[in-house]
Structures are given as structure tokens and as C-alpha cells.
N, C-alpha and C positions, 0 to 999 in steps of 0.2 A: 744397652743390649738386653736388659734384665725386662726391660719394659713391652720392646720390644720382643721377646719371646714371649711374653706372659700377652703380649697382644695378638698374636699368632695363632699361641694357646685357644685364647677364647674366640675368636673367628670359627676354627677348626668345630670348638666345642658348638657354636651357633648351629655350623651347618651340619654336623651329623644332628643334633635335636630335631634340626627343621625334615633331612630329610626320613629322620624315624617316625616324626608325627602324620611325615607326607605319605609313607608306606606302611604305617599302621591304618591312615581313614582308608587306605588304598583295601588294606586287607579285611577291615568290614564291611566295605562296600562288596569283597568276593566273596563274604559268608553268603550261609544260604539261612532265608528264614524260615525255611519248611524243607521238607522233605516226601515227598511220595512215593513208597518203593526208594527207585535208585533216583530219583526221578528231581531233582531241587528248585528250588524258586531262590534265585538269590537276590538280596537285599537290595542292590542296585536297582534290576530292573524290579521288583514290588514297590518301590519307592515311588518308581516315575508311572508307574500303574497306578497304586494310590494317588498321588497328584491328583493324575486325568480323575480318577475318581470323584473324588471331594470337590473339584471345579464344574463335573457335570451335577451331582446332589446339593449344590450351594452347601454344604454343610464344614464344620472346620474339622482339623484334626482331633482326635480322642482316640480312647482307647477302643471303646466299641464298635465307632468306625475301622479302626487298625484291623479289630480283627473279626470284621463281617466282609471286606475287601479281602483277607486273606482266605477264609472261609471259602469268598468265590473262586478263586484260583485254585485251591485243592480240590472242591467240587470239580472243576473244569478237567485237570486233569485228572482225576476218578474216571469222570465221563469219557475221557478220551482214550482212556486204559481198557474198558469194558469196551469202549468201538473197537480198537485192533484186535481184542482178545477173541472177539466174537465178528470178524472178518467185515464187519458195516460197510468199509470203502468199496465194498466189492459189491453192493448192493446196486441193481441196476439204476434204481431211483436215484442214490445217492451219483452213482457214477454222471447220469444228465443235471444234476447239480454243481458238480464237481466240475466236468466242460464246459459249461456254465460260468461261473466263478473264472476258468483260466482264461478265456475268452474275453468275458470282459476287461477283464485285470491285462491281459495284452494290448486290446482295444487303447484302454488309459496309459499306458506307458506307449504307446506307439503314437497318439497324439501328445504327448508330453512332450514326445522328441524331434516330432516332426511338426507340428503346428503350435501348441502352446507357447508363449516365450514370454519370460520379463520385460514386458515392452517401457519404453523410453517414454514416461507423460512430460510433455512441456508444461509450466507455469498455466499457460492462455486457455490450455485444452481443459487443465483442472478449474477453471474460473468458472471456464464457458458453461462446462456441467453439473460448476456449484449453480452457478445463478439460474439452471433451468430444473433444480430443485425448490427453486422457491416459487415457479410460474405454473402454471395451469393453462392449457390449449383448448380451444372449440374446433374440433379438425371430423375432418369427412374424407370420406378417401373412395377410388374405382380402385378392382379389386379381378384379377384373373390367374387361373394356376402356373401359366405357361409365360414364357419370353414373348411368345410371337403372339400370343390373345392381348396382353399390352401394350404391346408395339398399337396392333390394330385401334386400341380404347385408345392411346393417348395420341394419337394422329387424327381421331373424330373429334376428341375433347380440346385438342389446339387448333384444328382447321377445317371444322365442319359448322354449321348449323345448330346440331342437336345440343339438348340442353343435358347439362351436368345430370338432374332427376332421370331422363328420358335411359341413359346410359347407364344409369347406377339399375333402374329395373330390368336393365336387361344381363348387368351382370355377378347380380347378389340374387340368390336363393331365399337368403333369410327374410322373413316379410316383413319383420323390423324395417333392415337396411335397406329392402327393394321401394321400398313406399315413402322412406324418411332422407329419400338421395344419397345414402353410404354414410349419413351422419351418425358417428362415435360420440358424440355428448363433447361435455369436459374432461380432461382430464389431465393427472401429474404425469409425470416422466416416467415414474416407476410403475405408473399403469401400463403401460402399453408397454408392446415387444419394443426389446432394445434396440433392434432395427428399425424399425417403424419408427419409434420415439426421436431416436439421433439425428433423422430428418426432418420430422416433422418440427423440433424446437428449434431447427434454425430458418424456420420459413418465417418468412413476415407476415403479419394478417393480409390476407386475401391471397399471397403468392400461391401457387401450383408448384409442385414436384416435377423433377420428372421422373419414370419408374424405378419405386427402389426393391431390391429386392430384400424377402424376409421371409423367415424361417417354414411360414405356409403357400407362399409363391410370389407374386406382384401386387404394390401398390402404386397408386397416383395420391398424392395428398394435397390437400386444401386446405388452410390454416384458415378461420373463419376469424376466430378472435383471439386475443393473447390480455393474460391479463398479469402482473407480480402480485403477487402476496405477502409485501411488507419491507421493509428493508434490511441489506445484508451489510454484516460490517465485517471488517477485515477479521476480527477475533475470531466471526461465525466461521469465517471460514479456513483460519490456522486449526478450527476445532475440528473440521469436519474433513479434513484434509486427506485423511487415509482413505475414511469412507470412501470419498467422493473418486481416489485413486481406485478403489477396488472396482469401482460403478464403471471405468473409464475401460480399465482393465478386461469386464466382465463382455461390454460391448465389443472390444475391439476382438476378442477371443469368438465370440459367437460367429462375427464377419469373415475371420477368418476361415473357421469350419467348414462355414457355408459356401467359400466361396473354393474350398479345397477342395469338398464332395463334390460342387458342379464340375470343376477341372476330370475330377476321377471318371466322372458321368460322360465328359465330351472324349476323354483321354480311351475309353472303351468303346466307344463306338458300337453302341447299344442298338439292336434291332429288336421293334416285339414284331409279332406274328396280331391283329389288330383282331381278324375273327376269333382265333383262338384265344385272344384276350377276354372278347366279349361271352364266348360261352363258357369262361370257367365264371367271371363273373356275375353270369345270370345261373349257376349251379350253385354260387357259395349263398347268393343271395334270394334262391327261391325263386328266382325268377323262372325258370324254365328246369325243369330234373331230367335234361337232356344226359342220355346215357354217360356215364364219363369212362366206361372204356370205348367208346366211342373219342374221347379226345385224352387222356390222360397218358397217352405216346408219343403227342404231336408237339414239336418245337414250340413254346409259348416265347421265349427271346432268346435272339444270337447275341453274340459280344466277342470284343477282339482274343478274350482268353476261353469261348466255346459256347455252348448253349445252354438252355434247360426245357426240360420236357415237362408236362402238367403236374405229372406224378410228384417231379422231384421239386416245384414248385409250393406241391398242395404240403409232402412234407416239411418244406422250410417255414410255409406259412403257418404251420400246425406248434410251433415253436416260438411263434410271439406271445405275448399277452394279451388277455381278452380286452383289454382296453386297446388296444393296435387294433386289431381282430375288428372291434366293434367301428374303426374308421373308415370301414372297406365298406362303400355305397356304389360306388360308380365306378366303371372300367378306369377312370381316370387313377382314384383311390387306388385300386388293384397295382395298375402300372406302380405309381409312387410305392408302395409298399415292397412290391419286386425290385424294383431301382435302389429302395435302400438295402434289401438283402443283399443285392451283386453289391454294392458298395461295402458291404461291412464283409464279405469273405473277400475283397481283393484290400481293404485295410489289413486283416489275418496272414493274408500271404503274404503282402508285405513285412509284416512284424516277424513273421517268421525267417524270411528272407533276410532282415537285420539280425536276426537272432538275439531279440530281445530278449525271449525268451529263456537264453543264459546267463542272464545277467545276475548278478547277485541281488541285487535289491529285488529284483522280480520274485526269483526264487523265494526271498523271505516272505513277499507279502501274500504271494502266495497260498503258502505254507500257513498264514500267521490266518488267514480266508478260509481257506479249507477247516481249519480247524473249529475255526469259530459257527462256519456251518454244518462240520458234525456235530456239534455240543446240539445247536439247534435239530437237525435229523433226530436225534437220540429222546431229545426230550419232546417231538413229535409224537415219536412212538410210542412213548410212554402214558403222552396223553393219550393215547390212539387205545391204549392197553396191548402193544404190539410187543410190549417185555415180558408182561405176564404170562403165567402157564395156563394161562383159562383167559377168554374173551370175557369173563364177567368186570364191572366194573369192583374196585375193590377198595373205596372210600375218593373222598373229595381228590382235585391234581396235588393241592398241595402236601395230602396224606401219602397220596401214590410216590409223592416225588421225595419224599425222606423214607418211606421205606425202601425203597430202591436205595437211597445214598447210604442206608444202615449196613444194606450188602455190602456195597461197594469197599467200604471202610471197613468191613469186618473181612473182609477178601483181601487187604490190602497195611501196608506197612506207612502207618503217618506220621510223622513225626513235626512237633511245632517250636523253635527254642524263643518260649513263651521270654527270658528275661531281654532280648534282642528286640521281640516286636516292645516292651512297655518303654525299651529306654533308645529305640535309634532315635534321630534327631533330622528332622526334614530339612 
């Protein structure tokens, strides 16, 4: 019995050690390693901050590193204290950055949920797209923006007359491709669009496609020659195994997109207005400085949830990027570019309609977005000298940018428990 108690005993005594060791690491993982104001950084999350850190600067743990990683984060909320203090979010600039930021960050969660997915790779599919990382293609390809200019190419290229050259001049621009019959050279898998690629590696030398579609409109392809570049062994390919899953992955994801926006594109039942096309695109492009309150009222396209008129058109366009901007040549271009706007606000309503938008994780990343682009706002300004009390410059950015933080720290309560950062344990 004596054994038996005294065995009881020490079980007992086991599990209260174990669970006061458990709720000690528990309780300095809830310390805080800083302090700003009321404001804490705790140990937990600086830990898994620092990580990311030292994994993006290849460098290892030290002390110095410890504490120029924390440094950043007390800077960051400095910064962030001086933006509410002095009303920043409310800045109109900031505020189309900030719409911005939600927008797309809805965009990504509304295809996360609705199109992206862990897809199922079989064995044969990951083989199939090891081994055409090790081949190289001679391919040439006809080439049209539209479903029904393809139809028309590959109906002459299977049952007419004219020759593959005679065809390619007639429907390639580029004077490369117009003159050299559509021919692409050699090339790997991961040269070419993942759409493009995924067909063309399964054709045989000489076989013909038939139209694929991909991410800048229609191909026909022509596999000229195939060649491997060396041999693969089973180890190569236990090694490369993930990779080759991401590669599969990446493809099948792209297809999807693509083939969801066409769905949304037919599902709308899209009208343009085809002069009014043509005159806004001979006004963006110089071609004719045809009055534009003369058309900047007139319906440019209908759709099944209502229309847009030039005006409200010129402003959506006025919201891309100059590199979008710079794609606009041709009524054609014009159209595609309004097609993707009406698709990206009936994605928005969507997402809203799901009320993604509530979702907790959204909220955070948000949150966690916004923030990180007033840090950047802030310290624009400051390059700009938009902090200063005078437009004069008043020494180098990186001068500007600690005398600023000397304020900020002298205006503000910091505190570091310097014995925490030399002795946690990663």
C-alpha cells in the first residue's frame, strides 16, 4: 500500500511540474518585449516576426539582429501613432490607396473561395510535367484575339489551300512573327504561358492543335521538333516532386480563372456601342480630338446589371496603371480593357454579396495592409519633406528620417525589457 501511495505521490508530483513548466513557457510567450505608450509587442508574435526576418536576410540569430528587428517594429508603431495623431487616414490620397488595398485584398479572398482549390495531382500528371521539364520544343503557332477569328484560321489551316506562312501574315502584326510563319524558336516549358506550354508539350513533332485558349486570346500550335535533354531518374524526380506539384498546380489555377472570367463575360451578356467605341479610342490615342462632350454621355456598353456611359468609363480607366494604360492601341485593346473592369466590379459585388468582407481573417489582413501602407505613406512624405515646417530640404532621407524618429521617441513612452530580448530562446 506504502508503494503504492508513494507511487501516486510522484505521478501527481510529475504532472503538476509538467503542467507549471507548460504555463510558465505559456506565460513568456504572453510577456511583452517592448512597450510603446500603452501600446505592446509581445514575445510570441516578435518571435515569429523575427523568424520571417532572419529567413528573408539569410543571416542567423544574434543579438544585433534581435534588436535592429525590434527597433523596426517600434519605429513602425512610432509611425503609426504620428498617422492617427495627425488624422493621415483621412487624407484623400491615402483614402484611394486604402480602397485600393480593400479591393484587392476582397478580389483575393473571393477567388480563394470561389475558384482556387487544393487540387488532387495523380502520380502520371506529375511524371507527365517532370519529363517535359527536361525537353525543349520547336513550335509556331496562328494567333487571333477572338473565339470566332480562330474558328475562321483554323477551318483555312485544316481544309483550305493556303499555306501555314500565307496565314501567319495575315494574322501576326509583329514583323518577326508575320514574315517567319508564327515561329516561337525553341524553347522550355517554363518559357512560354502555362496555357500555351501545357498543349503544346503534349503534341508530337509535326501534330497541329486545335485552338487553345490562353491568357492573351487564341492559339493554333505546331510542334516542329521535340528534343529531351538527358536522362531522368526516379531520385530526379522524388527530388523535384513538390516543385513539379506547384508547376501543375499553378497551371491548373490559371485555367481555371480564365475559363471562370469567360463564364462571367457570357453570363452578362455584354453590349458595346461599336462607334462610340471607336471614337473614344481614336481620342485616348490621338487619333482624332473629336470633341468629347460631344460623346462622354453616350452609352459606350450595356450588360445584364446596366450600362456605362464615356465619362464614367474615362474615369475607371483613369485608375489603371500606366502600364495597362500603355496596352490600349486598338478599339479591340479598348474593349478588352472595359471587359476586364465590368468583370472586376461584378467579382466586388460578388464578394460582397458573400460578405467576405466580415470575415475575420479578412478583417486581420486588412488591418495588418493598411498599416503597412501608412508606414509607407508617412515615410513618402517625409521624403517629399511634406513633414517639415519649411519645403526646404534639410539634410540627406536618411538624416531626415532619424530626425523625425528623435521626435517621435521624445513624444512618446518606450520601453524595451532589454534582459528578455538577450536570453528568449527561438
Amino acid at each position: 500500500m506504502k508503494k503504492l501511495w508513494f507511487y501516486n505521490v510522484f505521478v501527481s508530483l510529475r504532472i503538476f511540474f509538467l503542467v507549471f513548466a507548460i504555463f510558465s513557457c505559456e506565460k513568456i510567450e504572453m510577456k511583452s518585449i517592448a512597450k510603446v505608450d500603452n501600446d505592446y509587442i509581445p514575445l510570441s508574435l516578435y518571435k515569429t516576426e523575427y523568424q520571417s526576418f532572419l529567413s528573408k536576410i539569410y543571416q542567423k540569430d544574434n543579438l544585433v539582429n534581435r534588436y535592429v528587428y525590434l527597433n523596426n517594429l517600434i519605429d513602425e508603431k512610432l509611425i503609426l501613432k504620428y498617422a492617427a495623431e495627425n488624422q493621415l487616414d483621412k487624407d484623400s490620397l491615402f483614402l484611394d490607396i486604402k480602397k485600393n488595398i480593400y479591393d484587392q485584398l476582397l478580389l483575393n479572398f473571393y477567388f480563394d473561395k470561389n475558384i482556387n482549390k487544393d487540387f488532387i495531382l495523380t502520380d502520371s500528371e506529375l511524371r507527365k510535367f517532370f519529363s517535359w521539364q527536361n525537353t525543349s520544343i520547336h513550335v509556331r503557332h496562328l494567333f487571333a484575339r477572338t473565339n470566332e477569328n480562330i474558328q475562321r484560321l483554323r477551318d483555312r489551316a485544316f481544309y483550305s489551300d493556303e499555306t501555314w506562312e500565307s496565314l501567319a501574315m495575315e494574322c501576326f502584326q509583329d514583323s518577326a512573327l508575320n514574315s517567319n510563319g508564327g515561329d516561337l524558336g525553341w524553347h522550355n516549358y517554363n518559357d512560354l504561358d502555362p496555357l500555351f506550354a501545357f498543349e503544346a508539350f503534349q503534341l508530337a513533332p509535326g501534330e497541329i492543335s486545335e485552338p487553345v485558349r490562353t491568357k492573351d486570346g487564341y492559339s493554333i500550335i505546331h510542334v516542329i521538333e521535340k528534343e529531351n535533354e538527358g536522362f531522368l531518374t526516379e531520385q530526379d524526380f522524388q527530388l523535384k516532386r513538390k516543385e513539379i506539384g506547384e508547376l501543375v498546380s499553378n497551371f491548373k489555377q490559371k485555367r481555371l480563372l480564365l475559363d471562370f472570367t469567360d463564364n462571367t463575360i457570357r453570363d452578362l451578356d455584354i453590349y458595346f456601342d461599336n462607334e462610340t467605341l471607336l471614337d473614344l479610342n481614336n481620342f485616348l490615342n490621338l487619333v482624332n480630338q473629336k470633341d468629347l462632350e460631344l460623346i462622354q454621355e453616350k452609352n459606350i456598353v450595356s450588360y445584364k446589371n446596366g450600362n456605362l456611359k464615356v465619362s464614367e468609363i474615362l474615369t475607371k480607366l483613369s485608375k489603371l496603371s500606366n502600364q495597362q494604360l500603355a496596352k490600349i492601341h486598338t478599339p479591340f485593346d479598348l474593349k478588352q480593357s472595359i471587359l476586364g473592369i465590368i468583370c472586376r466590379d461584378e467579382f466586388l459585388s460578388n464578394a460582397q454579396k458573400q460578405k467576405i468582407h466580415e470575415e475575420k481573417n479578412f478583417q486581420e489582413n486588412f488591418s495588418e495592409e493598411k498599416d503597412k501602407s501608412m508606414i509607407k505613406y508617412v515615410l513618402d512624405r517625409l521624403k517629399n519633406n511634406h513633414l517639415t515646417n519649411s519645403g526646404e530640404t534639410i539634410g540627406s532621407e536618411k538624416e531626415k528620417y532619424f530626425q523625425f524618429r528623435d521626435v517621435l521617441f521624445f513624444n512618446s513612452s518606450v520601453t524595451i525589457d532589454s534582459a528578455m530580448v538577450k536570453n528568449f530562446i527561438m
